[in-house]
PyMOL commands that place a pseudoatom at each C-alpha (Angstrom):
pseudoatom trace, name=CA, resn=UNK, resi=1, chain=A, elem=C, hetatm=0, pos=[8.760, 9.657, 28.867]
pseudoatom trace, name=CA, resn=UNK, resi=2, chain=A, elem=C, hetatm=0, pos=[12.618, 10.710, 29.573]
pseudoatom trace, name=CA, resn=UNK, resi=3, chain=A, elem=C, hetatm=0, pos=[15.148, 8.286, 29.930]
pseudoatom trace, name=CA, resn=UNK, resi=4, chain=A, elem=C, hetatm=0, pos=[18.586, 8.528, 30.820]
pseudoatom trace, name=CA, resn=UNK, resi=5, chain=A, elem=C, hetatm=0, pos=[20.417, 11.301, 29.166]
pseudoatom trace, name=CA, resn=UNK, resi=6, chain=A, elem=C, hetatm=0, pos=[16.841, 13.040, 28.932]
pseudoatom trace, name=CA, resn=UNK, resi=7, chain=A, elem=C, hetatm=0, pos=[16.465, 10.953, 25.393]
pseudoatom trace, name=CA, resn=UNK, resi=8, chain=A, elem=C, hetatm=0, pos=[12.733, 10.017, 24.526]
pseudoatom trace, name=CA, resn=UNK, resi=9, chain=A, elem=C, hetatm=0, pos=[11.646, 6.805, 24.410]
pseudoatom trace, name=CA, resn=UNK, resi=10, chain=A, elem=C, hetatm=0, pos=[10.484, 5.403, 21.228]
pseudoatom trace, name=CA, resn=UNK, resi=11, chain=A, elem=C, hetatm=0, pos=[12.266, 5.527, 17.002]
pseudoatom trace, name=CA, resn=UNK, resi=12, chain=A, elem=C, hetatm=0, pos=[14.944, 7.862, 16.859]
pseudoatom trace, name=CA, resn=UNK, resi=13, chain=A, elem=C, hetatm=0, pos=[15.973, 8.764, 13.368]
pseudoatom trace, name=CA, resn=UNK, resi=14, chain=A, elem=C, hetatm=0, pos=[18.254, 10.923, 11.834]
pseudoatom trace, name=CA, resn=UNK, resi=15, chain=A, elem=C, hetatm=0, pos=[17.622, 14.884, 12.394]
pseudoatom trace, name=CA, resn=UNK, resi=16, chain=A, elem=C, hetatm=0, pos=[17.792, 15.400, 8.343]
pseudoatom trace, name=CA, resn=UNK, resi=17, chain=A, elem=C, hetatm=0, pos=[15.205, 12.342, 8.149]
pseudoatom trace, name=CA, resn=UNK, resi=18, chain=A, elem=C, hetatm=0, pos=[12.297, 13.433, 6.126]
pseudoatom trace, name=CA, resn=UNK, resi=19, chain=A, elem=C, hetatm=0, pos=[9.615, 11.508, 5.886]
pseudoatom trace, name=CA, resn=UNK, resi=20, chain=A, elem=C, hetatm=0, pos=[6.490, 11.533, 3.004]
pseudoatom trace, name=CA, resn=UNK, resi=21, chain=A, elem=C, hetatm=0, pos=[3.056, 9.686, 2.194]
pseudoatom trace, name=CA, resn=UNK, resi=22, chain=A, elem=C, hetatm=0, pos=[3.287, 6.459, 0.672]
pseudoatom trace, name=CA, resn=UNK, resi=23, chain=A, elem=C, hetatm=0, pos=[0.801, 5.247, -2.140]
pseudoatom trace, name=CA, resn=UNK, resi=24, chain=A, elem=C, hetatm=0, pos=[-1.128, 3.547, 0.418]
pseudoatom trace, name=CA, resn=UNK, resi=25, chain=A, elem=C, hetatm=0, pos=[-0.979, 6.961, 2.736]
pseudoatom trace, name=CA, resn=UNK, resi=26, chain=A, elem=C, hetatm=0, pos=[-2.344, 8.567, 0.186]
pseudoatom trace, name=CA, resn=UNK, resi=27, chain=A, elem=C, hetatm=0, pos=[-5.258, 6.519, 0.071]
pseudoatom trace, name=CA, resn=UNK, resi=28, chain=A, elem=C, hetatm=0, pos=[-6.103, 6.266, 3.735]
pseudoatom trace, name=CA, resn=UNK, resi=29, chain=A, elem=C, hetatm=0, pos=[-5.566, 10.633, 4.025]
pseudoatom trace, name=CA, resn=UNK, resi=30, chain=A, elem=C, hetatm=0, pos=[-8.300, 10.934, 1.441]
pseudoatom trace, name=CA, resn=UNK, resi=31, chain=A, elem=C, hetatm=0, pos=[-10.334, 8.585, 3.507]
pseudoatom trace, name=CA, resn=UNK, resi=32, chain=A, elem=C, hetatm=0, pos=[-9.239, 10.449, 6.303]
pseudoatom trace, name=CA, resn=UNK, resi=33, chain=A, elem=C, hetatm=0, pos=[-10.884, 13.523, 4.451]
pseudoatom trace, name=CA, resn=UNK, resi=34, chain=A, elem=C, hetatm=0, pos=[-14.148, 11.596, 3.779]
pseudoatom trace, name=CA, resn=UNK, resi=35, chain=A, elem=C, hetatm=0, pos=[-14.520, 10.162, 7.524]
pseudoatom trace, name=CA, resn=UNK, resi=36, chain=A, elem=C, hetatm=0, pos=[-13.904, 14.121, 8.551]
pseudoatom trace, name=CA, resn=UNK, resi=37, chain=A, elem=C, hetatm=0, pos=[-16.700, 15.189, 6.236]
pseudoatom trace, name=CA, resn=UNK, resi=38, chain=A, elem=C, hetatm=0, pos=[-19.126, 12.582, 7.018]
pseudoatom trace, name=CA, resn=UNK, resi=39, chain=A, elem=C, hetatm=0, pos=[-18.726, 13.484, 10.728]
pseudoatom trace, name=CA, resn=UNK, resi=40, chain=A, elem=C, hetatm=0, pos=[-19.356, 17.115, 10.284]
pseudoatom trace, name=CA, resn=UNK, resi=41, chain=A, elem=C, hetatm=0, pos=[-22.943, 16.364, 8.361]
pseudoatom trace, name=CA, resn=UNK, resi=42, chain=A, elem=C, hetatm=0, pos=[-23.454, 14.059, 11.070]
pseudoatom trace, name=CA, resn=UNK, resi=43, chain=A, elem=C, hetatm=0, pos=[-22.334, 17.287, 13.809]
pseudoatom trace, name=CA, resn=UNK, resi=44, chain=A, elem=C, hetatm=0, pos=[-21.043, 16.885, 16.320]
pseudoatom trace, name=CA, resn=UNK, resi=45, chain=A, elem=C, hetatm=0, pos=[-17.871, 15.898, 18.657]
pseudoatom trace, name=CA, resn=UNK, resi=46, chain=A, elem=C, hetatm=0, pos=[-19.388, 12.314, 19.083]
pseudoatom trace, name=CA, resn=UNK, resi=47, chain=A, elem=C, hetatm=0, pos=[-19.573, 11.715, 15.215]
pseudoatom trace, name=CA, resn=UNK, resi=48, chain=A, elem=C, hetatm=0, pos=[-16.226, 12.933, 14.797]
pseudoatom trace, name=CA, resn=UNK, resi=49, chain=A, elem=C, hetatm=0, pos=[-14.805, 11.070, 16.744]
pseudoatom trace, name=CA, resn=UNK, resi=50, chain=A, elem=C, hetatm=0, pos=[-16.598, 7.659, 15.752]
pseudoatom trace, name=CA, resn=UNK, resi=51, chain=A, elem=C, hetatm=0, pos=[-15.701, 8.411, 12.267]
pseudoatom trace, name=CA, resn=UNK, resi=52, chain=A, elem=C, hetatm=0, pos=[-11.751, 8.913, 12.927]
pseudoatom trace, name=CA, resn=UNK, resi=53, chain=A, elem=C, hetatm=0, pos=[-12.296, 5.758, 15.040]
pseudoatom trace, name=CA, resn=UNK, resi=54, chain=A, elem=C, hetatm=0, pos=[-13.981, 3.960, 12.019]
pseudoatom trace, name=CA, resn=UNK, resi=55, chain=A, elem=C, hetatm=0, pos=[-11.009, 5.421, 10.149]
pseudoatom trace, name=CA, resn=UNK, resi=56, chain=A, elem=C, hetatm=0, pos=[-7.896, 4.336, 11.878]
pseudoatom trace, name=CA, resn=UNK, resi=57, chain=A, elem=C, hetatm=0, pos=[-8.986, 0.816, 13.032]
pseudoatom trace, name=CA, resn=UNK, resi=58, chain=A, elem=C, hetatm=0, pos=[-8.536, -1.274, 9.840]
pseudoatom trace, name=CA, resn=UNK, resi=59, chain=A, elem=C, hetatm=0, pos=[-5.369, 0.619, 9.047]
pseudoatom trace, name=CA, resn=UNK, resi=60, chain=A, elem=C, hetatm=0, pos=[-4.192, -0.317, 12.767]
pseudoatom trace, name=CA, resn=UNK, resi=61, chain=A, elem=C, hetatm=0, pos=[-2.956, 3.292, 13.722]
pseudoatom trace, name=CA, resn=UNK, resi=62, chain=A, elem=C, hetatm=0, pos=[-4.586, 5.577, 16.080]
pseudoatom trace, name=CA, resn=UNK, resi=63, chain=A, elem=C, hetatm=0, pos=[-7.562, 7.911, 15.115]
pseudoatom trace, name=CA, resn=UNK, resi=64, chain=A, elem=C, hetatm=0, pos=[-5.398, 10.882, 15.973]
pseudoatom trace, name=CA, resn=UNK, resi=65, chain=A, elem=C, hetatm=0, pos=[-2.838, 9.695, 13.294]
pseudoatom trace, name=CA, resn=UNK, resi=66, chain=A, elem=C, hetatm=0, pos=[-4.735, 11.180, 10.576]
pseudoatom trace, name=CA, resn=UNK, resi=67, chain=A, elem=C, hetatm=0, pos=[-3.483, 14.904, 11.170]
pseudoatom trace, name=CA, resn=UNK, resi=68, chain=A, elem=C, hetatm=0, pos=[0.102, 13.478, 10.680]
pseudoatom trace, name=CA, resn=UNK, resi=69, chain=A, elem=C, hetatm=0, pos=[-0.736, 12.243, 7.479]
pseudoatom trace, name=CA, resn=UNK, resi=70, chain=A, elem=C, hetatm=0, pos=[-2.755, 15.508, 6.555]
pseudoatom trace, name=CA, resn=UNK, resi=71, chain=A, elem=C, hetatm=0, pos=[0.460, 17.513, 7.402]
pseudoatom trace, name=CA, resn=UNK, resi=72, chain=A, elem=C, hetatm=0, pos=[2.788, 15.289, 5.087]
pseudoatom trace, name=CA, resn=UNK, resi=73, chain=A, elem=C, hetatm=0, pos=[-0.019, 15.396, 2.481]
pseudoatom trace, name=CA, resn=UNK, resi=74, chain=A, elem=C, hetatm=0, pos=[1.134, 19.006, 2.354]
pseudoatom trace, name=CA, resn=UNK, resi=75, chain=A, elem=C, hetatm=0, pos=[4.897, 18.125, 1.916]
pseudoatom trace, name=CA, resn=UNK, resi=76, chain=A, elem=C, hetatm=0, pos=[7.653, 16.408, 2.626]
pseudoatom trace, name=CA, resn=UNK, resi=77, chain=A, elem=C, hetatm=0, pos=[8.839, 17.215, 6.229]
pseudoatom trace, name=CA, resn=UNK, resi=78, chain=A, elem=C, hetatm=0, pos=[11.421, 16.189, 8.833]
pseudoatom trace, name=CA, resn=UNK, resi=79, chain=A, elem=C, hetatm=0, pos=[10.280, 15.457, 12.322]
pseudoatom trace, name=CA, resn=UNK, resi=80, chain=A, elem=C, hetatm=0, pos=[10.940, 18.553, 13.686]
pseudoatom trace, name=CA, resn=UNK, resi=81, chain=A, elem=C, hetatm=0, pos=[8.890, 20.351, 11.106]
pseudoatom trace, name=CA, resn=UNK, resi=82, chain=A, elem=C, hetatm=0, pos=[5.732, 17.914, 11.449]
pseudoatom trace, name=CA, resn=UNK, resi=83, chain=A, elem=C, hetatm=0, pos=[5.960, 18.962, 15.285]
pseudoatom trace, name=CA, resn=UNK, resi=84, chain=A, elem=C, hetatm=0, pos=[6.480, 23.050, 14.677]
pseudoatom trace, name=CA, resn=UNK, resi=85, chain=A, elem=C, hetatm=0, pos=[3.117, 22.366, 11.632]
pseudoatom trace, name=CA, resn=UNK, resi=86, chain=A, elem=C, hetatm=0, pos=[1.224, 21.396, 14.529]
pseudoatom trace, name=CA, resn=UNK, resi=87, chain=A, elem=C, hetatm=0, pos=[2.533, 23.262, 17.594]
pseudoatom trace, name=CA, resn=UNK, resi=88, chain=A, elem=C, hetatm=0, pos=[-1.005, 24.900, 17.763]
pseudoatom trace, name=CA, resn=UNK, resi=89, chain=A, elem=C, hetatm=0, pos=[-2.573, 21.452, 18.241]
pseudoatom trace, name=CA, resn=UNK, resi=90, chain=A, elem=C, hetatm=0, pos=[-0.444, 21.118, 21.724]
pseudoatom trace, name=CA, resn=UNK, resi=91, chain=A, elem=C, hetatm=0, pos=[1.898, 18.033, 19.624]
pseudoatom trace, name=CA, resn=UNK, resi=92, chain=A, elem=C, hetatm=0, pos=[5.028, 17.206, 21.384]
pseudoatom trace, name=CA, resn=UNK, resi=93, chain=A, elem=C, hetatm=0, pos=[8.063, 15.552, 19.809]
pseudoatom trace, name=CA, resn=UNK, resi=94, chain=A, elem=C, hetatm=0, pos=[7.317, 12.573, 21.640]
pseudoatom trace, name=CA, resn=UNK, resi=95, chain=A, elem=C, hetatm=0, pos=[3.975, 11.876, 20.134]
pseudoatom trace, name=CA, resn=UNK, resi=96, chain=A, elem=C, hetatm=0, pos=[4.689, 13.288, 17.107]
pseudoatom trace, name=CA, resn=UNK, resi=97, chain=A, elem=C, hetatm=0, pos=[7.551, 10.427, 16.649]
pseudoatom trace, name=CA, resn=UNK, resi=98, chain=A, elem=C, hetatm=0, pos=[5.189, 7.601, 18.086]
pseudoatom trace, name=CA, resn=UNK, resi=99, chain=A, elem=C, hetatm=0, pos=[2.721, 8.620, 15.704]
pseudoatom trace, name=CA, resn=UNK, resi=100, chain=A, elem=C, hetatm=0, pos=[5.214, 8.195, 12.812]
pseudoatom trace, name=CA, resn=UNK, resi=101, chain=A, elem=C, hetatm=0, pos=[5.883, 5.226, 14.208]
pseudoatom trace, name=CA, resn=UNK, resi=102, chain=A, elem=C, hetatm=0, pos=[2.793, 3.614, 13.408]
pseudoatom trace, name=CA, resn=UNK, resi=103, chain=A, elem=C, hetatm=0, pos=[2.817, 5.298, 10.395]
pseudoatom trace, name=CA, resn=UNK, resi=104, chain=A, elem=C, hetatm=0, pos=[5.593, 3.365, 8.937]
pseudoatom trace, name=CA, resn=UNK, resi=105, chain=A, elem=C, hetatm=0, pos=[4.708, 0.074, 10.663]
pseudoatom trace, name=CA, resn=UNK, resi=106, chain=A, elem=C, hetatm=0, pos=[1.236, 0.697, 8.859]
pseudoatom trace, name=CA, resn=UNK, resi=107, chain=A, elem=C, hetatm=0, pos=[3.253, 1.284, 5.590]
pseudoatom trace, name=CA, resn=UNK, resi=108, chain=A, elem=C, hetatm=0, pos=[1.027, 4.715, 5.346]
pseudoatom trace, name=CA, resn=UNK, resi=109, chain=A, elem=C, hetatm=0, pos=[4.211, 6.815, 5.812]
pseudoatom trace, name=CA, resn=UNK, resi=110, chain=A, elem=C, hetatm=0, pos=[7.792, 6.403, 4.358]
pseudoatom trace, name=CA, resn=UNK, resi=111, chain=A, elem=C, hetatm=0, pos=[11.189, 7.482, 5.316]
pseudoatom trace, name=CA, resn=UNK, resi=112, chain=A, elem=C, hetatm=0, pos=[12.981, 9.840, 2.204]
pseudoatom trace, name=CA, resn=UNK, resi=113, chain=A, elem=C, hetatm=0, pos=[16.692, 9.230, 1.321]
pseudoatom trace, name=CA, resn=UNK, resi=114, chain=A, elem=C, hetatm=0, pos=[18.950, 11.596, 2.097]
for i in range(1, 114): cmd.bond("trace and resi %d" % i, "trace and resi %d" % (i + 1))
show_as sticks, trace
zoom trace
């Protein structure tokens, strides 16, 4: 949502701020994987989307959260780059920032000094 100024709502960090997976990210992307790959020998949309579900809940982020931490799996990126990565998925800046969000709160992501 705009606000004044046209600013976004939510976090606003630093344009330079890059941001990586944490230990514990690491962990919960690879279980990421695993919930993906159980889902597809399950088939279908409805098993996908109980295993992302299954996923995120313990870690208290959303099940779409997972393709943020897949991205910075990859490599180290700034906000802007996270959101060009995954332009073809339709991901605005705004979500793409929320999501970090509860990345960080979740301690799955971390912010890289600069």
């Amino acid at each position: 949502m705009a606000l004044l100024f046209g600013r976004e709502a939510g976090p606003r960090w630093p344009r330079k701020q890059k941001f990586r997976l944490s230990v514990i990210g690491t962990e919960a992307e690879a279980d990421y994987q695993a919930a993906i790959k159980s889902s597809h020998d399950r088939g279908g949309r409805e098993a996908f989307n109980q295993a992302v579900a299954t996923w995120a809940a313990p870690l208290g982020v959303q099940p779409g959260d997972g393709v943020y931490l897949s991205e910075l799996r990859i490599s180290i990126q700034t906000l802007t780059e996270l959101v060009e990565c995954l332009d073809s998925c339709g991901t605005t800046k705004s979500e793409a920032s929320a999501a970090l969000d509860r990345l960080l709160s979740a301690k799955l992501a971390e912010l890289v000094a600069f």
